[in-house]
N, C-alpha and C positions, 0 to 999 in steps of 0.2 A: 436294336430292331427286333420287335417281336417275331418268332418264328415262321420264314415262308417258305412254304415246301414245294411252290409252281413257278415257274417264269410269268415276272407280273410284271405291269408294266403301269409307274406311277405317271400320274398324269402332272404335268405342269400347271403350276399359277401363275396368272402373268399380273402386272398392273401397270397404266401407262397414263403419264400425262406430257402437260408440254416437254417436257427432261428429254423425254423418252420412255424406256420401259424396264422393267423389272421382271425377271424370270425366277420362280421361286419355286421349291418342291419341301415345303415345310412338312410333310408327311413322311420324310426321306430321312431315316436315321443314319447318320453317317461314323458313328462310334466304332462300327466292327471292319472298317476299311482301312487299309493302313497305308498305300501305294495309288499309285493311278501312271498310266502311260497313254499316248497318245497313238493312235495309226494312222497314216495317209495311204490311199489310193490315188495316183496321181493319173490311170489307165482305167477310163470305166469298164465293169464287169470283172475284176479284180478279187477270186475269192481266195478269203484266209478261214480254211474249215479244215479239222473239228481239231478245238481244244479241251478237254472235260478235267476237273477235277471233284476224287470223292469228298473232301472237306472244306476245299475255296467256294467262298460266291464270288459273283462279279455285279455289277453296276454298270450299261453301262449307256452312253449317251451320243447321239451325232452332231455333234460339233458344227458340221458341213456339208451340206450334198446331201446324197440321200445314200440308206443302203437296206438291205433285207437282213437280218438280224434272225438267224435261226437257233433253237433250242430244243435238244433231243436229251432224253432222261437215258440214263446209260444203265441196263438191267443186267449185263455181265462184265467186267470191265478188261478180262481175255478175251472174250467172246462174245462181243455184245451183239444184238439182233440187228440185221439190216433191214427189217419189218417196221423197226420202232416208229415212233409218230415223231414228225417235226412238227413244233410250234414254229410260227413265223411271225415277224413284228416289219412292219414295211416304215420306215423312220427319217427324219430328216430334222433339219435343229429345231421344225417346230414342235417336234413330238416330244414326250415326255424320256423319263428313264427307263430301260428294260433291268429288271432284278434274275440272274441267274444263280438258284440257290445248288448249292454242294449237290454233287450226284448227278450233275448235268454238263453235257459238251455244247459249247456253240461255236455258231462259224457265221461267216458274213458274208456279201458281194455288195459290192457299191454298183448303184444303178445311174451315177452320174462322175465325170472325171473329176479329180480331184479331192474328191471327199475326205471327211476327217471323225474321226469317232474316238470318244476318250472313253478307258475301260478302267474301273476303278478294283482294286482286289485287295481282299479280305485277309491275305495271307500276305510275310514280307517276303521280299524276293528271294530267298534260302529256302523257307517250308514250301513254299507254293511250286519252286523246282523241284522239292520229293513228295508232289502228291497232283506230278504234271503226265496227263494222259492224250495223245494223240492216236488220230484217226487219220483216214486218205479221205481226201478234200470230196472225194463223189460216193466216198462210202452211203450215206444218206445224201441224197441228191437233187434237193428241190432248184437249184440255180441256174441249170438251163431254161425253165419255165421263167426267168425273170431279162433273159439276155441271149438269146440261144447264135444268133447272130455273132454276138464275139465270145461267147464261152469258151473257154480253155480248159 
């Protein structure tokens, strides 16, 4: 995959006839992924925030349901700003793939119960545990704005 330095978010190809239909992301190099895991939120408003790593990307996509899909670029990784900007991707299985490249934390909230998101990563489960950075889930805090009603 050619070099991406932002949270992109590829868009889907679909094709359909009597069969049914076909979901494709042929723009989508999948060469430097090596793992993938699945989440459920089985409790809408459910959030799992922040995860960042300096050298892993992630990929990743909703499965089910819908969820908010946030991404903050991490400018100290002791100390990082609680100022910084969140990107946000509002997703559900029609939407495309979000790309979270190295140097960035994201975190999620599912806006419906149940929901399902598969996260693909770049690193195998040994590297990706020594270059694993975690946040407090309100440190950057856009998810009361999507759920304030049941937020935790």
């Amino acid at each position: 995959m050619e070099e991406i330095v932002r949270p992109t978010l590829f868009e889907k190809g679909i094709s359909e006839d009597h069969r049914g239909s076909l979901e494709y992301y042929n723009k989508l190099n999948l060469e430097t992924f090596k793992r993938f895991y699945i989440v459920t939120n089985p409790k809408r408003g459910t959030v799992r925030a922040w995860h960042g790593h300096k050298i892993e990307a992630k990929l990743i996509k909703v499965i089910k349901g819908e969820f908010v899909i946030g991404t903050v670029e991490i400018n100290d990784w002791d100390n990082p700003s609680p100022k910084s900007k969140v990107e946000l991707f509002t997703m559900n299985e029609n939407t495309g793939v979000v790309y979270v490249p190295p140097g960035y934390a994201n975190g999620a909230i599912n806006l419906a119960p149940n929901s399902k998101v598969i996260y693909f990563s770049s690193l195998n489960l040994e590297d990706s545990s020594n270059d694993d950075y975690r946040f407090n889930s309100k440190f950057w805090d856009p998810w009361a704005d999507y759920s304030p009603e049941i937020y935790e």
